[in-house]
C-alpha positions as CSV (number, residue, x, y, z in Angstrom):
1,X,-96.6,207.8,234.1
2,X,-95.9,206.8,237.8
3,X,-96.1,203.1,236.8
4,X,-93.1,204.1,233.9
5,X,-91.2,205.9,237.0
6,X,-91.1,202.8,239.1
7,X,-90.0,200.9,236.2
8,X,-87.4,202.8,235.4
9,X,-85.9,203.4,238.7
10,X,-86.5,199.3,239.3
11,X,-84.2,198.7,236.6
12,X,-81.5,200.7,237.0
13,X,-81.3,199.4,240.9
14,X,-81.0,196.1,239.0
15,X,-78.4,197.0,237.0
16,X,-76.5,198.7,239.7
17,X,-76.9,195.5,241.8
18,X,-75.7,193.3,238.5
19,X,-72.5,195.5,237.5
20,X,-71.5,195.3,241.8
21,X,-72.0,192.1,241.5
22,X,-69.6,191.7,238.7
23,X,-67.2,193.6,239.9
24,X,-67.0,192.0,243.5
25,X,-66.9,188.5,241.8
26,X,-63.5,189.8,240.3
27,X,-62.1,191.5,243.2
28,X,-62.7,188.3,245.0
29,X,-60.9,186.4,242.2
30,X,-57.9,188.8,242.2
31,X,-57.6,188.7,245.9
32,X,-57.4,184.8,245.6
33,X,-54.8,184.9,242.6
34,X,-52.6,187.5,245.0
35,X,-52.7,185.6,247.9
36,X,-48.6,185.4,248.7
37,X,-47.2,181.9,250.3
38,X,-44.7,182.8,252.5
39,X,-42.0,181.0,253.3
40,X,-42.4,179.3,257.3
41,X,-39.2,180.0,259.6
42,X,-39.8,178.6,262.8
43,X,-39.1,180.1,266.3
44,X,-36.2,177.7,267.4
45,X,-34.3,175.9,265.0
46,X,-34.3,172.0,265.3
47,X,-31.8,170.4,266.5
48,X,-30.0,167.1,265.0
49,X,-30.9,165.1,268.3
50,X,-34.6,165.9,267.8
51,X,-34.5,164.7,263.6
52,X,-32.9,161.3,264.9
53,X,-35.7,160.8,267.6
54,X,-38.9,158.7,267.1
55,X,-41.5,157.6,268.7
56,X,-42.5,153.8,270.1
57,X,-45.0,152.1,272.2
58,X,-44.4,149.5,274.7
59,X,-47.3,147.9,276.4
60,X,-46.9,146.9,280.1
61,X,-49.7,145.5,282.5
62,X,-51.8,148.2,284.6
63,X,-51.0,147.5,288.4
64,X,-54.5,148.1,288.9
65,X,-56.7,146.7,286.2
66,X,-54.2,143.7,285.1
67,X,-55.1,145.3,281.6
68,X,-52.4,146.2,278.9
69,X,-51.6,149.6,278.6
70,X,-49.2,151.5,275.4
71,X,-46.6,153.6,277.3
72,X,-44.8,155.8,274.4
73,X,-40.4,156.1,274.4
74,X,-38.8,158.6,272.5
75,X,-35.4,156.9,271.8
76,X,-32.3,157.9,269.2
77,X,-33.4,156.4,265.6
78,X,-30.1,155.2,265.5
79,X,-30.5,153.2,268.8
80,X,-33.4,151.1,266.7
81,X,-32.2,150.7,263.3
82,X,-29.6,148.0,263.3
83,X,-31.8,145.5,265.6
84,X,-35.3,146.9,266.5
85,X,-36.2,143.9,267.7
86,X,-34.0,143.2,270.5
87,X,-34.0,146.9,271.4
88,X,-37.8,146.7,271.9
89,X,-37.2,143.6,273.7
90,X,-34.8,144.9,276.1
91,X,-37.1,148.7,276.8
92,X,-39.6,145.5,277.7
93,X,-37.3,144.1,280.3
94,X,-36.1,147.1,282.1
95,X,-39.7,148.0,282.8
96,X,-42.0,150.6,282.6
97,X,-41.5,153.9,283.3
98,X,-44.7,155.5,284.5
99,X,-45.4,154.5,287.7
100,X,-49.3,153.2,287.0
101,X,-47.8,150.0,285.4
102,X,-45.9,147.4,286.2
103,X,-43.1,145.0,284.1
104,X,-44.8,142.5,282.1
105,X,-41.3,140.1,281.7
106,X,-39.8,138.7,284.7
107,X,-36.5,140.4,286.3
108,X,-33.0,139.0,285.3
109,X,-34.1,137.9,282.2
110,X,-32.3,137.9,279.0
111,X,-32.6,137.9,275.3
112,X,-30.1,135.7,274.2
113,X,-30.6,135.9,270.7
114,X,-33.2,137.1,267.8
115,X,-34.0,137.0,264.2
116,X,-36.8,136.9,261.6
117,X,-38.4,134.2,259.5
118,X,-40.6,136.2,257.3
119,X,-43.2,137.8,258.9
120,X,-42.2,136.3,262.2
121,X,-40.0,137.0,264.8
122,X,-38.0,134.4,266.6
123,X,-37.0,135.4,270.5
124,X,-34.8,133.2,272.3
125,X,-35.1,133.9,276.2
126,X,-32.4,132.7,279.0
127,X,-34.6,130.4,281.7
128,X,-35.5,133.8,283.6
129,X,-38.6,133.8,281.3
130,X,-40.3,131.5,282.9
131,X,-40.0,132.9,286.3
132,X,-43.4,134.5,286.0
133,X,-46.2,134.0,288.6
134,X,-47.9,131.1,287.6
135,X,-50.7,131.4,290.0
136,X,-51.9,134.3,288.3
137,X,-53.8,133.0,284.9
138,X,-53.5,136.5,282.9
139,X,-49.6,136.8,284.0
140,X,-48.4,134.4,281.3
141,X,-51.0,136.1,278.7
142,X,-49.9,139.4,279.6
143,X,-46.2,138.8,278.9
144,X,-46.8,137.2,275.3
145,X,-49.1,140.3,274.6
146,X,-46.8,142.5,276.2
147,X,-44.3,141.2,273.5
148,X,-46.4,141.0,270.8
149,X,-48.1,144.2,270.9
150,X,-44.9,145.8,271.2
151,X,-43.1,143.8,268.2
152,X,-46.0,144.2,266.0
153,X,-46.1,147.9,266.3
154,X,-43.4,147.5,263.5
155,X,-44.9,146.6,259.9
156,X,-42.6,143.7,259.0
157,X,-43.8,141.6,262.4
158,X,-46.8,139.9,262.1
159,X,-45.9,136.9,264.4
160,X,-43.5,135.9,267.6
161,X,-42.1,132.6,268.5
162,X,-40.4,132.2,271.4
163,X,-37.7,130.0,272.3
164,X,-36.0,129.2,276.1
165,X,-32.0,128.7,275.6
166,X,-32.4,127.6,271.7
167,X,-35.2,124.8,272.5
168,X,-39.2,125.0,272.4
169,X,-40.7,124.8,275.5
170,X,-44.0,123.5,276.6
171,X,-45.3,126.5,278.0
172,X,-44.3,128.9,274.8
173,X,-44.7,126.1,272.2
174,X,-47.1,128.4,269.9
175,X,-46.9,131.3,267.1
176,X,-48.4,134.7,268.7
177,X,-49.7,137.0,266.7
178,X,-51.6,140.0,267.6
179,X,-55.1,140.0,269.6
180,X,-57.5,142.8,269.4
């Protein structure tokens, strides 16, 4: 008779636990069918300056380590769109802006004139270009990876060739493309 007691009361725990089980399952289901998306308003409203901005890197030599370093620009889209190239090219010549790195193309310089074959780039440089240290082995590698980095940030550049006043030049007679 005991043994018929605990059996009893055993089974109706059980199905006590079962039907609460059930019936949290299906609140939990409701709750998930209920949950309301609201619509976001942000705190400040944003303002037509801040849509036409974006974001690029230039890379500029470390006056310490000699190493290339990305130094980010926030410039007006429309400042880029027509001719990113020679816009890049000139945030290159004017020189960094933080004060841990240093200008990677010589002073004076100018970029005379640009345009693309295919997936390459073609820079032509006034005679300034090639007033670089020439002493310093890595100066001349850091200003064609200064460029390329930079130029290749965009997905249409895969390559540079650069020109002095319209002509090849000895020094700048290759095809850069991008060194990891």
């Amino acid at each position: 008779m005991k043994n018929k007691k605990v059996g009893i009361i055993f089974l109706v725990i059980l199905i006590i636990i079962l039907i609460g089980g059930y019936w949290g399952i299906q609140y939990v289901k409701n709750k998930e069918q209920e949950t309301i998306v609201e619509e976001y308003i942000p705190q400040e409203e944003i303002a037509e300056e801040q849509v036409r901005q974006t974001i690029v890197s230039l890379y500029f030599p470390s006056k310490d380590t000699n190493d290339l370093n990305p130094e980010a620009r926030l410039i007006d889209i429309k400042e880029i769109i027509n001719n990113p190239y020679e816009k890049l090219i000139t945030l290159l010549i004017e020189g960094p802006k933080n004060d841990k790195n240093r200008r990677s193309i010589p002073e004076n310089t100018k970029l005379n004139k640009n345009y693309l074959e295919g997936d390459c780039v073609v820079l032509d440089f006034s005679t300034e270009f090639l007033d670089y240290s020439k002493e310093n082995d890595k100066e001349k590698i850091n200003m064609i990876n200064s460029i390329v980095n930079t130029l290749t940030e965009l997905r249409e550049i895969n390559q540079v060739k650069i020109l002095i006043d319209g002509n090849e030049n000895s020094e700048f007679n290759e095809i850069y493309s991008r060194q990891n």
